[in-house]
DSSP file (Angstrom, degrees, kcal/mol; ACC not computed):
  #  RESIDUE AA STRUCTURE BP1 BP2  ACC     N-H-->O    O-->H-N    N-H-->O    O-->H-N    TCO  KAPPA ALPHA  PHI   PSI    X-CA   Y-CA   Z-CA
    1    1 A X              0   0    0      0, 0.0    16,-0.9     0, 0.0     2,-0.3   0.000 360.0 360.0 360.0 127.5 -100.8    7.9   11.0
    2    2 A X  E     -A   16   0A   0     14,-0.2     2,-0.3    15,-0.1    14,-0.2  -0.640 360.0-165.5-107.5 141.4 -100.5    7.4   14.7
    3    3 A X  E     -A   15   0A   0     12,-0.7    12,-1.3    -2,-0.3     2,-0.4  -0.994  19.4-130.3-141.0 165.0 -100.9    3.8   15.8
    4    4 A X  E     +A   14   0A   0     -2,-0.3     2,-0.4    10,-0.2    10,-0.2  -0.785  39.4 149.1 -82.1 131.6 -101.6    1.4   19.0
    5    5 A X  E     -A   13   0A   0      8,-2.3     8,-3.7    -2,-0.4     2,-0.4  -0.945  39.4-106.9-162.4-177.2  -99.6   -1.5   19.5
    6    6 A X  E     -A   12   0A   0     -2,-0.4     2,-0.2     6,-0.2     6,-0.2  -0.638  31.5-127.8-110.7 145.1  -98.1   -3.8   22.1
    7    7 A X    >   -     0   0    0      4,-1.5     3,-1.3    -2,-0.4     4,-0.3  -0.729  20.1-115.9 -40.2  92.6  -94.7   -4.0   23.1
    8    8 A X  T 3  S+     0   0    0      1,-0.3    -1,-0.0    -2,-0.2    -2,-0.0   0.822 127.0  51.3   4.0 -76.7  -92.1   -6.7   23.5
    9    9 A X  T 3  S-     0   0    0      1,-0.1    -1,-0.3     2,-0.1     3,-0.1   0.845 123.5-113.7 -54.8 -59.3  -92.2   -5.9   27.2
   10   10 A X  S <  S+     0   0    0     -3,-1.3     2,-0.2     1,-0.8    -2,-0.1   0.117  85.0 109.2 132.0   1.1  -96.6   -6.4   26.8
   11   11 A X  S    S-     0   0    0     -4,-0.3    -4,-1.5    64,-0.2    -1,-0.8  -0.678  79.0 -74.9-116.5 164.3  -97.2   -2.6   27.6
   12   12 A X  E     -A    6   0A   0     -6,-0.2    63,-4.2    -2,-0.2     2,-0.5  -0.118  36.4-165.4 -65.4 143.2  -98.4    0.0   24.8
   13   13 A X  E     -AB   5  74A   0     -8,-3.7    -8,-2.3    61,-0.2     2,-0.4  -0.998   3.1-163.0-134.6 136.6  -96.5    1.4   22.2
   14   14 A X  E     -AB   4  73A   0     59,-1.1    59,-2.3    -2,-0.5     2,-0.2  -0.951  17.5-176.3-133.4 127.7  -97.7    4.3   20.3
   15   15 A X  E     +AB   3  72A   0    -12,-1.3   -12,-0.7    -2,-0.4     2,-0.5  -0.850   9.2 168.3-127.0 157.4  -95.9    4.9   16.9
   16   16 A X  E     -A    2   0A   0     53,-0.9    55,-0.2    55,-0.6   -14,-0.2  -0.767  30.7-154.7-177.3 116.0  -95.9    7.4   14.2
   17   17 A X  S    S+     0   0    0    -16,-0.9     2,-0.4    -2,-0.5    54,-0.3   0.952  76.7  93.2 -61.5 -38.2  -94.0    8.5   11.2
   18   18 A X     >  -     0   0    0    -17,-0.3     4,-2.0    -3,-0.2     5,-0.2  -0.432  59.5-163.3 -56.9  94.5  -95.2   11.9   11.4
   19   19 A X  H  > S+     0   0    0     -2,-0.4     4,-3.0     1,-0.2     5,-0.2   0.883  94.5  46.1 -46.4 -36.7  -92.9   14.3   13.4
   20   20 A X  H  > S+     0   0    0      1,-0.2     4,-2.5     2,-0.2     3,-0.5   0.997 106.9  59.4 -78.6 -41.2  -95.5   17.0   14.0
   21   21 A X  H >> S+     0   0    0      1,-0.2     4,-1.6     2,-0.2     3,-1.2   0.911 111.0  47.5 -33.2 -55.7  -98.2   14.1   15.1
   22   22 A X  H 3X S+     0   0    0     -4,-2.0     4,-3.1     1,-0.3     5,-0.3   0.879 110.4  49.5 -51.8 -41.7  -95.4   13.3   17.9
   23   23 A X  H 3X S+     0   0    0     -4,-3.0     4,-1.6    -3,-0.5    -1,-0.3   0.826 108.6  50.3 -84.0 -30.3  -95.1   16.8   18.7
   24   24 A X  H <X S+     0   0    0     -4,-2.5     4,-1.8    -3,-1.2    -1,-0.3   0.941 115.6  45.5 -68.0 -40.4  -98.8   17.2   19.1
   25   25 A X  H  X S+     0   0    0     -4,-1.6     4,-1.7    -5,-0.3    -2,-0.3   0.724 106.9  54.9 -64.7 -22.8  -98.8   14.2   21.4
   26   26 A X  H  X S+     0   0    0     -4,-3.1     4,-2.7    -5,-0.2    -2,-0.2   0.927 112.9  47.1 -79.5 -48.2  -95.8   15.3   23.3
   27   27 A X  H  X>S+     0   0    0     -4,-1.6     4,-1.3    -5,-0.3     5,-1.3   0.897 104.9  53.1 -45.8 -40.6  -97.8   18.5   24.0
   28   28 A X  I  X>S+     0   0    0     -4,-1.8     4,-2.1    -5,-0.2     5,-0.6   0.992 112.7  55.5 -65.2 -57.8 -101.1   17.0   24.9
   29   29 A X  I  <5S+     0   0    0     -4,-1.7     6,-3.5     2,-0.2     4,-0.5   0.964 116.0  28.4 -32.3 -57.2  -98.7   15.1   27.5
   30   30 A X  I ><>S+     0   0    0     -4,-2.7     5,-1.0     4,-0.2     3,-0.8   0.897 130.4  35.9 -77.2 -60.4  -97.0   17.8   29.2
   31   31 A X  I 3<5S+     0   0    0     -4,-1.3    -3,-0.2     1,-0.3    -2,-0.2   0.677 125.3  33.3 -92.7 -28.6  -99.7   20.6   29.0
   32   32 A X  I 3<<S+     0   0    0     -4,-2.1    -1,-0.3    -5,-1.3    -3,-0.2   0.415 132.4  27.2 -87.8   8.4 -103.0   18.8   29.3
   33   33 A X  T < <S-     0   0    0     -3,-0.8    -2,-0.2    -5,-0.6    -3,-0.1   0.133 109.7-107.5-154.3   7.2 -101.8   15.6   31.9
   34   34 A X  T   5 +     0   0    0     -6,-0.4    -4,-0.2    -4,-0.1    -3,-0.2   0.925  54.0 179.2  71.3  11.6  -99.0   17.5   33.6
   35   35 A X      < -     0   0    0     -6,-3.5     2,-0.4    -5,-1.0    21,-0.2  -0.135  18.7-152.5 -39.3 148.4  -95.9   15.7   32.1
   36   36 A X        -     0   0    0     19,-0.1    19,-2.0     2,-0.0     2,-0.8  -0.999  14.5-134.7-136.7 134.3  -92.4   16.5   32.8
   37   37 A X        +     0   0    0     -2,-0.4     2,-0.3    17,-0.2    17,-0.2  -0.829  36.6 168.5 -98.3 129.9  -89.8   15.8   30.3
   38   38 A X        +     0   0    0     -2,-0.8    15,-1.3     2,-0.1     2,-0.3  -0.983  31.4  60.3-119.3 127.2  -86.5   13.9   32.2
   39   39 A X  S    S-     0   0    0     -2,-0.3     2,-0.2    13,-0.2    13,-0.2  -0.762  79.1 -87.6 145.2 150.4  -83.7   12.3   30.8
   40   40 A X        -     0   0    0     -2,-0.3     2,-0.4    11,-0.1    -2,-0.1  -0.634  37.7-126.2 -97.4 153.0  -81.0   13.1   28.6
   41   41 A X        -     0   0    0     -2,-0.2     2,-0.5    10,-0.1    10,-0.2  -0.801  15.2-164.4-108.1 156.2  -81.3   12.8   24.2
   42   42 A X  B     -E   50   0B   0      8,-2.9     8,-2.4    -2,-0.4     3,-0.1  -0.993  20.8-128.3-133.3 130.7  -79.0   11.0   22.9
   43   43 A X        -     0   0    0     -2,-0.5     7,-0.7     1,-0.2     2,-0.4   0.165  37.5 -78.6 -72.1-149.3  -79.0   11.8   19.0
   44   44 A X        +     0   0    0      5,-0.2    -1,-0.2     2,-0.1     5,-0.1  -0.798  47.8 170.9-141.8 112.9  -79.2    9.1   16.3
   45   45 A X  S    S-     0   0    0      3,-0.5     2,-0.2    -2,-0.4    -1,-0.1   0.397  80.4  -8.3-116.2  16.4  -76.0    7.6   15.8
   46   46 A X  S    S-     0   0    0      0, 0.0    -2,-0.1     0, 0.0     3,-0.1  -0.170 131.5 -36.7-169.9 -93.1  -76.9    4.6   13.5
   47   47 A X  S    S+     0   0    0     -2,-0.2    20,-1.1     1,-0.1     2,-0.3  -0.044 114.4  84.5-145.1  18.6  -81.2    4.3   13.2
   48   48 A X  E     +F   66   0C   0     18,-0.2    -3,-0.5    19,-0.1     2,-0.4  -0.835  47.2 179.9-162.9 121.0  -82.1    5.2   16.5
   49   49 A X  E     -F   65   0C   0     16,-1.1    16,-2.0    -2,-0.3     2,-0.5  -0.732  14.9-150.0-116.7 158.3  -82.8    8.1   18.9
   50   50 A X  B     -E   42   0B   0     -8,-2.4    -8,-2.9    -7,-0.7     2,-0.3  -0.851  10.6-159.9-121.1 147.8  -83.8    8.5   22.6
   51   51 A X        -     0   0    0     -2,-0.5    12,-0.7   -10,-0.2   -11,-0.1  -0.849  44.6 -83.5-123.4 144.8  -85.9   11.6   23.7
   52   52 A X        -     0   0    0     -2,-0.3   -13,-0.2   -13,-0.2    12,-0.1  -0.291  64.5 -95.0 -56.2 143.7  -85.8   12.6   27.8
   53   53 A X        -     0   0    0    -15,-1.3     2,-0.4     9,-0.1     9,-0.2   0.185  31.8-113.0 -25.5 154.8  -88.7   10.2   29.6
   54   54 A X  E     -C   61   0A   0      7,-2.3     7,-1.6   -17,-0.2     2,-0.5  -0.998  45.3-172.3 -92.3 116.5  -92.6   11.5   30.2
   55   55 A X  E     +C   60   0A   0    -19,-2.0     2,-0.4    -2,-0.4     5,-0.2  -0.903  27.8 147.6-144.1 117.4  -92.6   11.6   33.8
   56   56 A X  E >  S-C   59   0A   0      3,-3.8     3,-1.7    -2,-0.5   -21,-0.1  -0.979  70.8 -48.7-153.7 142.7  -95.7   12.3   36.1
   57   57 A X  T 3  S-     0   0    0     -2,-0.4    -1,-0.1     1,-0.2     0, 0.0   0.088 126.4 -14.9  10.6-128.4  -95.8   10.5   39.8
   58   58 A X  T 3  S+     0   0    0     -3,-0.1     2,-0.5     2,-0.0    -1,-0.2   0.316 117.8 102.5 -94.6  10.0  -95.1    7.1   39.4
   59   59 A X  E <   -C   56   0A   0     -3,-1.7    -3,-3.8    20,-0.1     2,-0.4  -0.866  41.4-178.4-108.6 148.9  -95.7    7.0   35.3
   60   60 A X  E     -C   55   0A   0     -2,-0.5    16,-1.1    -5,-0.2    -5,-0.2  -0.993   8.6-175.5-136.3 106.7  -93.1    6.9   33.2
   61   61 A X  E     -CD  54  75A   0     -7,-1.6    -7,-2.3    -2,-0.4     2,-0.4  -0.892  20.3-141.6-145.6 128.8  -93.4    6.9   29.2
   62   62 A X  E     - D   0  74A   0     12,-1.1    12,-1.6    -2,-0.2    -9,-0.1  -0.814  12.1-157.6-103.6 154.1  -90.1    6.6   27.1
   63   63 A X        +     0   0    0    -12,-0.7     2,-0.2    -2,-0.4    11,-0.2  -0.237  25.6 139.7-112.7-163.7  -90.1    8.6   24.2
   64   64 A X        -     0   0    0    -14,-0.2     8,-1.5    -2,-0.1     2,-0.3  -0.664  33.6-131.9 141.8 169.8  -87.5    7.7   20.7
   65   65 A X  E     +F   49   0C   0    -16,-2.0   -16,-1.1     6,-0.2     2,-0.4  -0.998  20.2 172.6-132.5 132.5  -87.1    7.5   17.2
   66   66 A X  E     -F   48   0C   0     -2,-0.3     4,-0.5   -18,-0.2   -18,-0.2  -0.953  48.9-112.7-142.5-166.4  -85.7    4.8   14.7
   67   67 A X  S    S+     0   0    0    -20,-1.1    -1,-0.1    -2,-0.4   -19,-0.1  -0.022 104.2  72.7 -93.9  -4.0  -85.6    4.5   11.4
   68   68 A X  S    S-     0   0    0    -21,-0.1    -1,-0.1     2,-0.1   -20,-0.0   0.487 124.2 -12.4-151.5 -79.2  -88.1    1.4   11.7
   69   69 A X  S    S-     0   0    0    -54,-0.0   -53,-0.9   -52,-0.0    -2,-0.2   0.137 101.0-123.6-123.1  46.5  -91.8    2.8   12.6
   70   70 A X        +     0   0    0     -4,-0.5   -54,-0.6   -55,-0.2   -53,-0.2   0.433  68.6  12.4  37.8-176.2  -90.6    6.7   13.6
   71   71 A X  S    S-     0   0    0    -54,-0.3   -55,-0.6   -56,-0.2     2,-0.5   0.255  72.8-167.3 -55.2 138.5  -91.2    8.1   16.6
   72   72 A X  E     -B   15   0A   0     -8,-1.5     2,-0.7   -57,-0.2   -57,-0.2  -0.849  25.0-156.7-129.6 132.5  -92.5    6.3   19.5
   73   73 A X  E     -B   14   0A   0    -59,-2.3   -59,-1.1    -2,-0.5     2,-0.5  -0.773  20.5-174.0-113.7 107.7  -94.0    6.3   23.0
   74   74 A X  E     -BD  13  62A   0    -12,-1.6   -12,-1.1    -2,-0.7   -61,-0.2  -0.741  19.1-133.2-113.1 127.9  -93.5    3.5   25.0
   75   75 A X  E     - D   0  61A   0    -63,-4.2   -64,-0.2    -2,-0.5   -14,-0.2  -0.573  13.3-163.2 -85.0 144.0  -95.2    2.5   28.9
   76   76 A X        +     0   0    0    -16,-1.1     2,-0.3     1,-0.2    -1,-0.1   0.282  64.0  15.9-117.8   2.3  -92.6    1.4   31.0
   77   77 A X  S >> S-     0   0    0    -17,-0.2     4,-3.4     1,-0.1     3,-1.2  -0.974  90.7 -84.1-159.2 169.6  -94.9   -0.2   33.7
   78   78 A X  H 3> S+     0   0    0     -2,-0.3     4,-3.1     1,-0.3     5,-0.3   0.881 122.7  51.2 -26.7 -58.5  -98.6   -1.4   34.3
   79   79 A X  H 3> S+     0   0    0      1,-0.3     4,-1.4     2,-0.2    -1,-0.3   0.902 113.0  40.0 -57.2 -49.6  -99.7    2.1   35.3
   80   80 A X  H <> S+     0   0    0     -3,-1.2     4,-1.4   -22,-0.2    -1,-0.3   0.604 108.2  61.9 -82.6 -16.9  -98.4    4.0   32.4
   81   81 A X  H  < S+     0   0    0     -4,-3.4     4,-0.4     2,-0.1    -2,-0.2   0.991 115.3  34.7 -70.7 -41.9  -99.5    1.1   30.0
   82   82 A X  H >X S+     0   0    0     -4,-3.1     4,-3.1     2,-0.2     3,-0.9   0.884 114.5  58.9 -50.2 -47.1 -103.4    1.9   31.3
   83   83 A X  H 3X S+     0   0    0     -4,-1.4     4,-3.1     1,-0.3    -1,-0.2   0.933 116.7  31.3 -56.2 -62.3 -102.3    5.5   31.4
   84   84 A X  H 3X S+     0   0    0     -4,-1.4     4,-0.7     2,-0.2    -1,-0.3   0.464 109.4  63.9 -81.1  -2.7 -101.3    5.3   27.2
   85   85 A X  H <> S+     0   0    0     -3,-0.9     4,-3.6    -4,-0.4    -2,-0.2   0.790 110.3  36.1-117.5 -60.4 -103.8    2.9   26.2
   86   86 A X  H  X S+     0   0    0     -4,-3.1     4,-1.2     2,-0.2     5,-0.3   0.975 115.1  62.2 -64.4 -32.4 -107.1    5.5   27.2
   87   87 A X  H >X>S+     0   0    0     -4,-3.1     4,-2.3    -5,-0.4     3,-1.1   0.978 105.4  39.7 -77.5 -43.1 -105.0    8.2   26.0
   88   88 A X  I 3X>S+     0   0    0     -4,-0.7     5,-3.4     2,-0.2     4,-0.7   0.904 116.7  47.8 -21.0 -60.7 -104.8    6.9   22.6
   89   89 A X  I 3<5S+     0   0    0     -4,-3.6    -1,-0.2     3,-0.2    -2,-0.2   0.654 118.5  45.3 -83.7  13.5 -108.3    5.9   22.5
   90   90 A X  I <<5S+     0   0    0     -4,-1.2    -2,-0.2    -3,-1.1    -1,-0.2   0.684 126.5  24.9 -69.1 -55.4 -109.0    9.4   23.9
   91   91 A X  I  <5S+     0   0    0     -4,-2.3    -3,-0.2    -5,-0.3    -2,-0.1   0.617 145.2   1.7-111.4 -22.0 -106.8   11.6   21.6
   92   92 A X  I  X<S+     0   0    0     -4,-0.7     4,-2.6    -5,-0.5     5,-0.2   0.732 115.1  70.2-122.8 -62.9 -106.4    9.3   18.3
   93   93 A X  H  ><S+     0   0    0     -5,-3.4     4,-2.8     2,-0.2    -4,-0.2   0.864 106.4  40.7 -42.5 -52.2 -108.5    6.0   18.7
   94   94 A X  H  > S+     0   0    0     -6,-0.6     4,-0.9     2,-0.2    -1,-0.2   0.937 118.2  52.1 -62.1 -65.4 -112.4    7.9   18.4
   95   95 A X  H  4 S+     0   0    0      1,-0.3    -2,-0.2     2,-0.3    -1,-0.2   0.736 113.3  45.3 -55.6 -56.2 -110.6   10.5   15.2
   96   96 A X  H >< S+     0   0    0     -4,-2.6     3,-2.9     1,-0.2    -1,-0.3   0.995 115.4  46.2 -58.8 -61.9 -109.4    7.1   13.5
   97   97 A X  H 3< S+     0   0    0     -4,-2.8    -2,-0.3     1,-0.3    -1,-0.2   0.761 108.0  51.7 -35.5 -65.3 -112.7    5.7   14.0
   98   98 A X  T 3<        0   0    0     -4,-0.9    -1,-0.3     1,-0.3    -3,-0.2   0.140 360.0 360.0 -76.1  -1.3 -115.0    8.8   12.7
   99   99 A X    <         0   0    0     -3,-2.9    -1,-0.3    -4,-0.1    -2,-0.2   0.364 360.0 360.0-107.2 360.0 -112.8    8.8    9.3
């Protein structure tokens, strides 16, 4: 189950136990919207891992894992919060809706 939610920070956060859901959303990223993954991964030393950035012009999407709601995609400014919010209700939001 992929879900929407907000952020500390106020910007979207997209969460998901599912590995392969992530992996279909990292795909839709790079190969349908022209992503580029940058960043180094830094494994899981305790409950929490960091995956290279989504990175296209001036948006910027951090990827991770914990232990706590599984993998996640988080907008790291205004523009990538707009950016994640229609792509969720594009790629997940109508699918949830129609079940």
């Amino acid at each position: 189950m992929v879900e929407l939610r907000t952020a500390a920070n106020g910007y979207a956060w997209i969460t998901t136990p599912s590995r392969r859901e992530r992996l279909w959303l990292g795909l839709l990223l790079t190969f349908r919207y022209g992503f580029w993954r940058w960043g180094t991964y830094v494994p899981p030393i305790t409950d929490e891992a960091i995956y290279p950035d989504f990175i296209r012009g001036k948006k910027r999407i951090l990827a991770g894992w914990d232990n706590w709601v599984g993998y996640d995609l988080l907008a790291n400014d205004p523009e990538s919060d707009q950016f994640l919010r229609a792509f969720y209700e594009r790629h997940v939001g109508n699918a949830a809706k129609a079940v």
